[in-house]
Rosetta silent file (secondary structure, phi, psi, omega in degrees, C-alpha in Angstrom):
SEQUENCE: XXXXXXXXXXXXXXXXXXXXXXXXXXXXXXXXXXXXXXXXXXXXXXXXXXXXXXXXXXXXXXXXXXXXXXXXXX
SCORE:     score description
SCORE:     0.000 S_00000001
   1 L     0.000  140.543 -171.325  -16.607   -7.938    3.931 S_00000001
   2 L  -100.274  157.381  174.675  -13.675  -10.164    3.959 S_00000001
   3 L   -54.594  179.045  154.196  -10.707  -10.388    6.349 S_00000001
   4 L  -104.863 -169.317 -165.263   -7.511   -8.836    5.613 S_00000001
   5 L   -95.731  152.339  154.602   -4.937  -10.381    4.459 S_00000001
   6 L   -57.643  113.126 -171.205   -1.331  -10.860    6.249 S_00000001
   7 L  -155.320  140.503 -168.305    1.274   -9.048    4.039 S_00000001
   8 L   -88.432  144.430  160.648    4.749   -7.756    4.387 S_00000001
   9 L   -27.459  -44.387  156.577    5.432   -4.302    3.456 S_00000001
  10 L   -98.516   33.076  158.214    6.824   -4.788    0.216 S_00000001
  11 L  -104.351   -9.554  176.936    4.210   -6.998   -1.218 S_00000001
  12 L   -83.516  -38.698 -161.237    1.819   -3.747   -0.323 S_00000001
  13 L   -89.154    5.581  142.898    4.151   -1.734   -2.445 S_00000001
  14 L   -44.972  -52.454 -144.083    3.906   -4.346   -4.983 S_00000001
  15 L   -91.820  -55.623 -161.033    0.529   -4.586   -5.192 S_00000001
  16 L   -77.425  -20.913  175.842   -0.054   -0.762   -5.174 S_00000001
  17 L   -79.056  -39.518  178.140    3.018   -0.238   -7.874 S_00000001
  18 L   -80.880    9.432  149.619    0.288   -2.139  -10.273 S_00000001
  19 L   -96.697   15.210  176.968   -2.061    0.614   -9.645 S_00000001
  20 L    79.391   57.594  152.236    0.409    3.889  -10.540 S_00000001
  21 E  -130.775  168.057 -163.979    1.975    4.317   -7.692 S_00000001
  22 E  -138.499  169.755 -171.282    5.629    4.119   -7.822 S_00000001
  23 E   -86.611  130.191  173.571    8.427    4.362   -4.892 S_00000001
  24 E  -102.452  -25.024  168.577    9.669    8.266   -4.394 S_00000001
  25 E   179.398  176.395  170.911   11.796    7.340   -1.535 S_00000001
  26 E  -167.272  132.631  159.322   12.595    5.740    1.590 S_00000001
  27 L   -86.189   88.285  159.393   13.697    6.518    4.821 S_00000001
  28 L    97.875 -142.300 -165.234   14.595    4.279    7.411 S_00000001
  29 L  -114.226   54.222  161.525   11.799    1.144    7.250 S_00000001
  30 E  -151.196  135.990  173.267    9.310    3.857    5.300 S_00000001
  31 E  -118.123  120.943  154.030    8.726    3.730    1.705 S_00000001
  32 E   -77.701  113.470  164.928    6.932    6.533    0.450 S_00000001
  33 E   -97.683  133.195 -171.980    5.222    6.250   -2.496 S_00000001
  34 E  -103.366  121.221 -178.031    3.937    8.515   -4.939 S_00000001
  35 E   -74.619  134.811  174.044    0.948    7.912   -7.387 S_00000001
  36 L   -46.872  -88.866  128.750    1.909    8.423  -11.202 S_00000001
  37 L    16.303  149.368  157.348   -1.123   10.285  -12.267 S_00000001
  38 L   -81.795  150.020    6.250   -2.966   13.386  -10.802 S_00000001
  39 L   -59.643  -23.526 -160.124   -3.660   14.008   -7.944 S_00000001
  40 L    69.968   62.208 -178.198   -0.358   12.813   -7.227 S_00000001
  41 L   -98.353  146.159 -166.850   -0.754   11.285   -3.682 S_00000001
  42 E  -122.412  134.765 -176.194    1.579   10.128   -1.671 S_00000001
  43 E   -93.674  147.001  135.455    1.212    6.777    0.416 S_00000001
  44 E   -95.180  127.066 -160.232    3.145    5.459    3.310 S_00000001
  45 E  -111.036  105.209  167.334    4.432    1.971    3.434 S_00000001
  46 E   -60.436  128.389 -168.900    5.879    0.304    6.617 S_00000001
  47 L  -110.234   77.105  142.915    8.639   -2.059    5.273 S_00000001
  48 L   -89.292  170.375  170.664    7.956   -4.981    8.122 S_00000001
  49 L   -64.992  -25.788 -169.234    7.728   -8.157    7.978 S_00000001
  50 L  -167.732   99.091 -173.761    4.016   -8.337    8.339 S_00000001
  51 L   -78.813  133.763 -173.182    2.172   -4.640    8.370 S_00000001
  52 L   -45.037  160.476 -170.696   -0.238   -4.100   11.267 S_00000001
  53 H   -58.344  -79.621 -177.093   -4.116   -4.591   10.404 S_00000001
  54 H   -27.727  -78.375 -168.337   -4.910   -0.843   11.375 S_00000001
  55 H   -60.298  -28.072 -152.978   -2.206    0.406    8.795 S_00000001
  56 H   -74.319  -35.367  165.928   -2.715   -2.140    5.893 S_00000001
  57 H   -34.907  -56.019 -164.334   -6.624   -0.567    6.681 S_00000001
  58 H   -39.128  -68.414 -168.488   -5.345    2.595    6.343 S_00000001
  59 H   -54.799  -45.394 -154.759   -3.343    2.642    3.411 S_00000001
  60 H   -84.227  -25.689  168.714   -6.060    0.597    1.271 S_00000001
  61 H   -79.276  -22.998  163.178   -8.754    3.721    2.104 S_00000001
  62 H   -39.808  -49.407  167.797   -5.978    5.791    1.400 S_00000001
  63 H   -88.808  -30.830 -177.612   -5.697    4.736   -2.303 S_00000001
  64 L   101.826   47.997  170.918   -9.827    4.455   -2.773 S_00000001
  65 L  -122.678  140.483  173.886   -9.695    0.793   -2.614 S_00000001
  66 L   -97.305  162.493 -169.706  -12.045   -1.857   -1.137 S_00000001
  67 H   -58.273  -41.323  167.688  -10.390   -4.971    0.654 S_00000001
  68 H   -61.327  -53.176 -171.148  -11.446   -7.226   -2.090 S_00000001
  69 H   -71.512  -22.317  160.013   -9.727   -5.218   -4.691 S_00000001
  70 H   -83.100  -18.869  176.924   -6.508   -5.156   -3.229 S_00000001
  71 H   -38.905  -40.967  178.972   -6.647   -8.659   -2.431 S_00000001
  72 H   -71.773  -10.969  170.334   -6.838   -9.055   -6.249 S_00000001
  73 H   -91.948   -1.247  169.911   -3.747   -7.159   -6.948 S_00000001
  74 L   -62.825    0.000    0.000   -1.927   -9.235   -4.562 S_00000001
């Protein structure tokens, strides 16, 4: 399993916008996102400069993704 990668908050919701999810709002330095599609799930995105290990972990089991596949949508 490969490391992850060091990425800023909007480069997750980049990455994660080319898998159907798209931004429903944001409060403060959280972007919520919403997936296009059913289920309709909604992600949270820390908008730092560089999102902690633990969350970028999070997020990417969140969506049903392994670390190699989002590396490739980055």
């Amino acid at each position: 399993m490969a490391g992850l990668p060091r990425v800023s908050g909007r480069e997750v919701v980049k990455a994660l916008r080319k898998i159907g999810y798209e931004p429903d709002r944001q409060r403060g330095s959280h972007i919520v996102l919403r997936q296009t599609a059913e289920p309709h799930r909604r992600i949270v995105v820390p908008d730092h400069n560089e999102v902690a290990t633990g969350t970028l972990r999070a997020i990417i089991r969140q969506v049903g993704l392994t670390v190699d596949e989002f590396k490739a949508l980055l």
